[in-house]
C-alpha positions as CSV (number, residue, x, y, z in Angstrom):
1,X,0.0,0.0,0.0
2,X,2.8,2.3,1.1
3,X,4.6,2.0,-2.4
4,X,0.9,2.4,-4.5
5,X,1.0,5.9,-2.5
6,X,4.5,6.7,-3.1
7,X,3.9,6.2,-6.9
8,X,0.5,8.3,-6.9
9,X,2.0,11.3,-5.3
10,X,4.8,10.9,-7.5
11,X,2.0,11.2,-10.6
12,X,0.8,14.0,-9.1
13,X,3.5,16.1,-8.3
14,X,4.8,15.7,-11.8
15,X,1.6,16.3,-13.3
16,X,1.4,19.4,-10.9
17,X,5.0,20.6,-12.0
18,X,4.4,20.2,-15.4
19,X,1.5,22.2,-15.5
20,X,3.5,25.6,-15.0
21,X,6.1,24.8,-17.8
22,X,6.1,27.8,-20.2
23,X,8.9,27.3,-22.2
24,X,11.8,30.1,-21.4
25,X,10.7,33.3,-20.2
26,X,9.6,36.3,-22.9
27,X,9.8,40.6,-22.8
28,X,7.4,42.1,-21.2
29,X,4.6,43.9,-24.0
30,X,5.9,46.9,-25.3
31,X,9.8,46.1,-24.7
32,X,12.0,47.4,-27.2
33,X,14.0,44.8,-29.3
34,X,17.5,45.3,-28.7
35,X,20.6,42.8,-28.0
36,X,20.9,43.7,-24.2
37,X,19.4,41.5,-21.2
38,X,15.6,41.8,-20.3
39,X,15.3,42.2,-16.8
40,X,11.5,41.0,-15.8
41,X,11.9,42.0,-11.8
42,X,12.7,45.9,-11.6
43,X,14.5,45.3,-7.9
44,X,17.1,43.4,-10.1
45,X,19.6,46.0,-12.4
């Protein structure tokens, strides 16, 4: 019983994770295209 759980909560938690996949992150709308980093959070620069 204890390995049946394991493996459901397994399924789940990868179902779970996979659900937020998004493929790599984009620019924000209205971003200029240029060559230089994109920086999403505005605390970071």
């Amino acid at each position: 019983m204890t390995i049946r759980a394991l493996l459901v909560s397994l399924l789940l938690a990868g179902l779970l994770a996979a659900c937020g996949v998004k493929g790599p992150p984009e620019p924000p709308e209205g971003a200029k295209k240029e060559n230089k980093p994109i920086v999403l959070d505005p605390l970071i620069q």
